[in-house]
N, C-alpha and C positions, 0 to 999 in steps of 0.2 A: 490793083497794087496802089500804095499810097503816092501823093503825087513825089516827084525827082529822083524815089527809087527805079535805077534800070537795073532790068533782070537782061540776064543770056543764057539760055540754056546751051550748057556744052556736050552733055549727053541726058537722052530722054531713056526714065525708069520704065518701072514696069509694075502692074499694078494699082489699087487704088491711089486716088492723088490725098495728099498731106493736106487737111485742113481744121479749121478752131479745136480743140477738142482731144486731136489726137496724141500722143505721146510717140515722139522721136529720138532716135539718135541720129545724130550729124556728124560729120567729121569735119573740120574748120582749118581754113587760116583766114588769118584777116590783115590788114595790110595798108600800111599808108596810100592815098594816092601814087606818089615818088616812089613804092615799093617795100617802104620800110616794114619787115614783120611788127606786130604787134602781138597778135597772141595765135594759137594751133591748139589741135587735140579734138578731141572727142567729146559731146557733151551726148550725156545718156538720160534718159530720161524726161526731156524738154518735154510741157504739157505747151501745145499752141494757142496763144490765148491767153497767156498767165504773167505777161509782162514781167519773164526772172530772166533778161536779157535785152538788150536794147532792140527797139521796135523793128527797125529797117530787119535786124538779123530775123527774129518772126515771122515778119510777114514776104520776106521772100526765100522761105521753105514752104509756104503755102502753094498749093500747086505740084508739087512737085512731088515724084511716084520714087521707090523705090530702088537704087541704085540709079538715082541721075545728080548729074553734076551740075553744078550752074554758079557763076561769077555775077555779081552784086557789085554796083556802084551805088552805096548813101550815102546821101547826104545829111546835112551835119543836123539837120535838126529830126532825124528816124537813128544817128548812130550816138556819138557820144557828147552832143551839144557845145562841141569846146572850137567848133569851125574846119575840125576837117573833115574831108573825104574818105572815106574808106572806102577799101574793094576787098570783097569776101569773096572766098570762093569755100562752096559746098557743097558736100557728097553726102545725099540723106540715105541714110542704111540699113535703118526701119521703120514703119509706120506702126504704132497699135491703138489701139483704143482705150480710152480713160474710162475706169468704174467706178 
């Protein structure tokens, strides 16, 4: 993991683990430090590896198997570079491979 991202896994998947390569969906929120929502929903089709999201969000679904949840603390310079904290939480809810 890149350095100041803390991962927590809140439940462990099942199955192969998520990494560069693969194509996922996720189900998101993300969230001020202080708790403020920022954004939710689903993103379908994420290729890992293709930086079309900010980095911290990436690389911590790396690792992580199908139907597990895990909470994200990034920091500002893997999330949106403007100084704050975010805390993500996400539920990956599938793995496939890129052709």
């Amino acid at each position: 993991m890149p350095k100041g991202l803390e991962v927590e896994d809140l439940r462990i998947g099942e199955g192969p683990k998520a990494r560069r390569g693969n194509i996922v969906d996720v189900r998101y929120e993300i969230r001020l430090s202080r708790g403020e929502l920022i954004s939710d929903g689903v993103q379908e089709g994420l290729i890992l590896g293709t930086r079309r999201t900010f980095a911290g969000f990436e690389r911590g679904i790396e690792g992580m198997q199908a139907g597990g949840l895990r909470q994200l603390r990034v920091p500002p310079h893997l999330g949106y570079r403007d100084g704050r904290l975010l805390v993500c939480r996400l539920e990956l809810l599938s793995i496939g491979h890129y052709k």
